[in-house]
Wavefront OBJ file of the C-alpha trace (Angstrom):
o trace
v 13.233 -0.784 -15.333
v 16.186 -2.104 -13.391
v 17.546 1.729 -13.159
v 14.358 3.105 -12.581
v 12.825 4.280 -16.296
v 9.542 4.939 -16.352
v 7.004 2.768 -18.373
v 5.156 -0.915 -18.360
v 6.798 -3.745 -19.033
v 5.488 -7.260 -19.434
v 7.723 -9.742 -17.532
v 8.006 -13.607 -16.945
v 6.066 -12.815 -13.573
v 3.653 -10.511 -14.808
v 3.007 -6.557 -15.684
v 5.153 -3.730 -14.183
v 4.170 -0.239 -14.466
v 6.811 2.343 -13.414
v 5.730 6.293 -12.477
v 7.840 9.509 -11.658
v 11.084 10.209 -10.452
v 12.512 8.872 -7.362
v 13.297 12.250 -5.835
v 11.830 11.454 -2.732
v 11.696 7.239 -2.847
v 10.584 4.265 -4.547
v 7.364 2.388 -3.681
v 6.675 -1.173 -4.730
v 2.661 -0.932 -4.599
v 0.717 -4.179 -4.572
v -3.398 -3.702 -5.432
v -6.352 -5.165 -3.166
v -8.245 -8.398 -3.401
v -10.934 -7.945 -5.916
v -9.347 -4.714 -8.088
v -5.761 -4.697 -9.794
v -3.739 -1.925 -10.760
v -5.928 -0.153 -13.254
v -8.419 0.732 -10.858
v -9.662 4.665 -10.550
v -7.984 4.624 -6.733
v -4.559 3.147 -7.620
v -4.552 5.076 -11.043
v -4.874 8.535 -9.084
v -2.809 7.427 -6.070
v -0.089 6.256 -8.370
v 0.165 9.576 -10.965
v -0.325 12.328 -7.481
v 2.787 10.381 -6.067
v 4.485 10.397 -9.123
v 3.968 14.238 -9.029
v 4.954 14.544 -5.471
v 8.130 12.576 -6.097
v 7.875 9.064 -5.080
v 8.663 6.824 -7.745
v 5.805 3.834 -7.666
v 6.141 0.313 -9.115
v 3.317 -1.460 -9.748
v 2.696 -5.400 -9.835
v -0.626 -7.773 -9.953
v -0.375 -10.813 -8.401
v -0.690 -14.211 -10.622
v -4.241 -15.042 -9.718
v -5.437 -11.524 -10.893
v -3.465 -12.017 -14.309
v -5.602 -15.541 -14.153
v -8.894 -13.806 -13.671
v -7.353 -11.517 -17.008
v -6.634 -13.903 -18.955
v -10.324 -16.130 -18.040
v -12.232 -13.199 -18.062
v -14.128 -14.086 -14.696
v -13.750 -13.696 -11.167
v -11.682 -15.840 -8.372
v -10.618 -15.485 -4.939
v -6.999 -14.992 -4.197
v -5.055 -17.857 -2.973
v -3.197 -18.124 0.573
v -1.671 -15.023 1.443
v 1.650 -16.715 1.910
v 1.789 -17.459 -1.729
v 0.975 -13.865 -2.467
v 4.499 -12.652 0.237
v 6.398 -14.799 -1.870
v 5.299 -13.451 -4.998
v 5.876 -10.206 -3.665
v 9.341 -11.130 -1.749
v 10.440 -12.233 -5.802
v 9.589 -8.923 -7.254
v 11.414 -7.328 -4.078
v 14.486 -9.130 -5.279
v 13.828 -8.498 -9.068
v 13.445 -4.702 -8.784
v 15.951 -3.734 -5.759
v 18.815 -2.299 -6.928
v 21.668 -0.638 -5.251
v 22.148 1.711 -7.076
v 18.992 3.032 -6.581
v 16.810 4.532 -3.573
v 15.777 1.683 -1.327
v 12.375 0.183 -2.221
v 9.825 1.042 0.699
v 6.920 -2.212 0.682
v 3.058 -0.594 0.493
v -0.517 -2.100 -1.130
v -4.109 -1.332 -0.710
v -5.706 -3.374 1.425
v -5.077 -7.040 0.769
v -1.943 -5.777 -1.084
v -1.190 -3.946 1.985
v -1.443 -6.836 4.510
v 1.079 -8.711 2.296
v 3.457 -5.653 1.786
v 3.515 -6.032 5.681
v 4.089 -9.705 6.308
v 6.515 -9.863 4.042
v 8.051 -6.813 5.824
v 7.679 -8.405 9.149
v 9.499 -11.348 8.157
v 12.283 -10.130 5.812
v 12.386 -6.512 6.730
v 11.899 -3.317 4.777
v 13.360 -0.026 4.681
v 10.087 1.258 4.952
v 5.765 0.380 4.825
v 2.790 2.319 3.155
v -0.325 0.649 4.066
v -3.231 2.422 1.984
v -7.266 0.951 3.831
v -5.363 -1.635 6.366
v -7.530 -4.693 6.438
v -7.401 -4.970 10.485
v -10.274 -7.278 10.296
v -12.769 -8.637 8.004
v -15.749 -6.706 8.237
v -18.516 -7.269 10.197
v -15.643 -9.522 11.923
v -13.570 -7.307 14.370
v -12.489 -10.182 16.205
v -10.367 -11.603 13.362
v -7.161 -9.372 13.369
v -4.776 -9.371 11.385
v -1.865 -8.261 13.425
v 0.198 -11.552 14.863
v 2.933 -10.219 13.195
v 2.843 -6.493 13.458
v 4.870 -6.672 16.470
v 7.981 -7.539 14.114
v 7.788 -4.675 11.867
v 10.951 -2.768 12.505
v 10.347 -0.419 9.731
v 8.349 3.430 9.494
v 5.127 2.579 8.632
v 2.225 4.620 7.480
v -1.058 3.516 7.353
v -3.843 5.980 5.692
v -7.629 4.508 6.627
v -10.416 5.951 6.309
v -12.325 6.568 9.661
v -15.189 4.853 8.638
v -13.321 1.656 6.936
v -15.533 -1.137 7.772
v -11.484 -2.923 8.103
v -10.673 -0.611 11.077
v -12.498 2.007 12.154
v -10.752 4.870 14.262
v -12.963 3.976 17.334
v -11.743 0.252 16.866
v -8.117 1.038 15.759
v -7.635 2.814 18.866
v -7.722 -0.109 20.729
v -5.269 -1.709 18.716
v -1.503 -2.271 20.572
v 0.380 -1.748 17.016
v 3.931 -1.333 16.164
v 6.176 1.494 18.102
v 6.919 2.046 14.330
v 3.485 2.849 13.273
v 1.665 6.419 12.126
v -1.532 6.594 11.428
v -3.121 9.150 9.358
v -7.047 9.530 9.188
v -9.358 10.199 5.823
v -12.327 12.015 7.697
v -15.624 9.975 6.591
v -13.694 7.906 4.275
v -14.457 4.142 4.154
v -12.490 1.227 2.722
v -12.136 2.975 -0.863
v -11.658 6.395 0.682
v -15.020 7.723 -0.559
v -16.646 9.930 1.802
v -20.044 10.520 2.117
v -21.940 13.211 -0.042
v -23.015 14.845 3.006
v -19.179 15.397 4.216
v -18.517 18.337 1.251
v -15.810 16.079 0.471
v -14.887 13.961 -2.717
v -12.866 10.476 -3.073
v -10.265 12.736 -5.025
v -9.924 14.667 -2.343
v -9.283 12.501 0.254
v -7.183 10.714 -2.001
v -4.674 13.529 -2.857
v -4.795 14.116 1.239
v -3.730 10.496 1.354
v -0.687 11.498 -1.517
v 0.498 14.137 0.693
v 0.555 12.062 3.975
v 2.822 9.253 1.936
v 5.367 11.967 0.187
v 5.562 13.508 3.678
v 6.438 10.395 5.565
v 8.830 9.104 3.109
v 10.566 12.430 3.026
v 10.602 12.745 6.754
v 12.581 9.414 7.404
v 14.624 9.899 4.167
v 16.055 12.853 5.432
v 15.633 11.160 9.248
v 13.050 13.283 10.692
v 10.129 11.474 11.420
v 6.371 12.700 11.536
v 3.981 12.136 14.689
v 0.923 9.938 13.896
v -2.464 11.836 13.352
l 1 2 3 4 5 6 7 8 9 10 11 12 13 14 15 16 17 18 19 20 21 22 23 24 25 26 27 28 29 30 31 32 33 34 35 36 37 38 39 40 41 42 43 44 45 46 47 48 49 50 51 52 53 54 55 56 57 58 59 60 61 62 63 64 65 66 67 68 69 70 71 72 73 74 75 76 77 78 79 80 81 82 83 84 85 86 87 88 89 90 91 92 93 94 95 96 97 98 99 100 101 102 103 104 105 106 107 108 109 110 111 112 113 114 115 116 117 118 119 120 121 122 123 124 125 126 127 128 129 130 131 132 133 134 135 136 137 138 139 140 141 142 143 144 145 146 147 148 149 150 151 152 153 154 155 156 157 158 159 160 161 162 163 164 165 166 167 168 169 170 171 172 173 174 175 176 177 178 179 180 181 182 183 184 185 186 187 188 189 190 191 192 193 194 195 196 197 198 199 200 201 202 203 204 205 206 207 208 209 210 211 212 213 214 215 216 217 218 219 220 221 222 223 224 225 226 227
């Protein structure tokens, strides 16, 4: 897996599941709170980037591999315990020999991806349902450290994320680095309502093509505006 083969490997700190070719980059691609990498959203988000070139590399956290092995539910520990798992799989999978390895999650996954950027650096962030604030909680951001990231970062939300809406996003003073790219009626999951004409799938392979396009953009060094 160290030269980027495909496939899933179980390691000393857990599962790794490698997809596609790194024609366009490689994403490390950390799953949200309560759902780990075999859920429907990160199963179809992982296989359309595959297709679209970006080579993703997938890793649960210790606690979920806990709630595995126990068969029940827990919460996930600090989230400073969860950058350093993440900053230990950074080190285990970089490789220079290989395309650099951009930092990206959903949700919790992605608030980690970016700490861990802000403090160490990253060539690069993909932040899929950004968990600005805890819902029903918009006064609790989540963005001391945003100011640090020095890296292109995407984030895809849905407009009607109950994280970050686009009404309350726009009030946001985020990173110079920062796009944003809006799933019309999604919410947290990037399901849309019924009434929209528009499926989860959908919006999901609209997410796909907003990733492969900013990774290619800054690969080859010309950057997309923010939607």
């Amino acid at each position: 897996m160290l030269r980027g083969e495909n496939g899933h490997w179980q390691l000393p700190d857990g599962p790794l599941e490698v997809s596609g070719q790194a024609t366009v980059g490689r994403l490390l691609i950390a799953h949200g709170a309560g759902a780990g990498q075999d859920s429907t959203f990160l199963q179809r988000l992982r296989a359309g980037l595959a297709e679209g070139g970006v080579q993703t590399l997938a890793i649960e956290f210790a606690y979920l591999q806990q709630m595995r092995r126990e068969g029940r539910r827990r919460p996930p520990p600090r989230v400073d315990r969860l950058v350093e798992e993440m900053a230990a799989w950074c080190d285990f999978l970089s490789h220079p020999e290989l395309p650099p390895l951009w930092l990206g999650g959903k949700s919790m996954g992605g608030r980690v991806a970016s700490l861990l950027a802000a403090r160490d650096g990253a060539p690069g962030l993909v932040l899929c349902g950004y968990p600005f604030h805890p819902p029903a909680k918009p006064e609790r951001l989540r963005l001391d450290h945003w100011p640090r990231l020095a890296c292109p970062t995407l984030v895809i939300q849905g407009t009607r994320d109950p994280f970050g809406t686009r009404e309350e996003v726009a009030g946001y003073a985020l990173s110079e680095h920062a796009r944003l790219h809006w799933l019309q009626d999604g919410d947290h999951d990037w399901k849309p309502r019924r009434a929209s004409g528009r499926s989860q799938a959908q919006l999901i392979d609209e997410g796909v093509a907003a990733i492969v396009a900013f990774m290619t953009a800054h690969a080859s060094g010309h950057p997309q505006p923010s939607e």
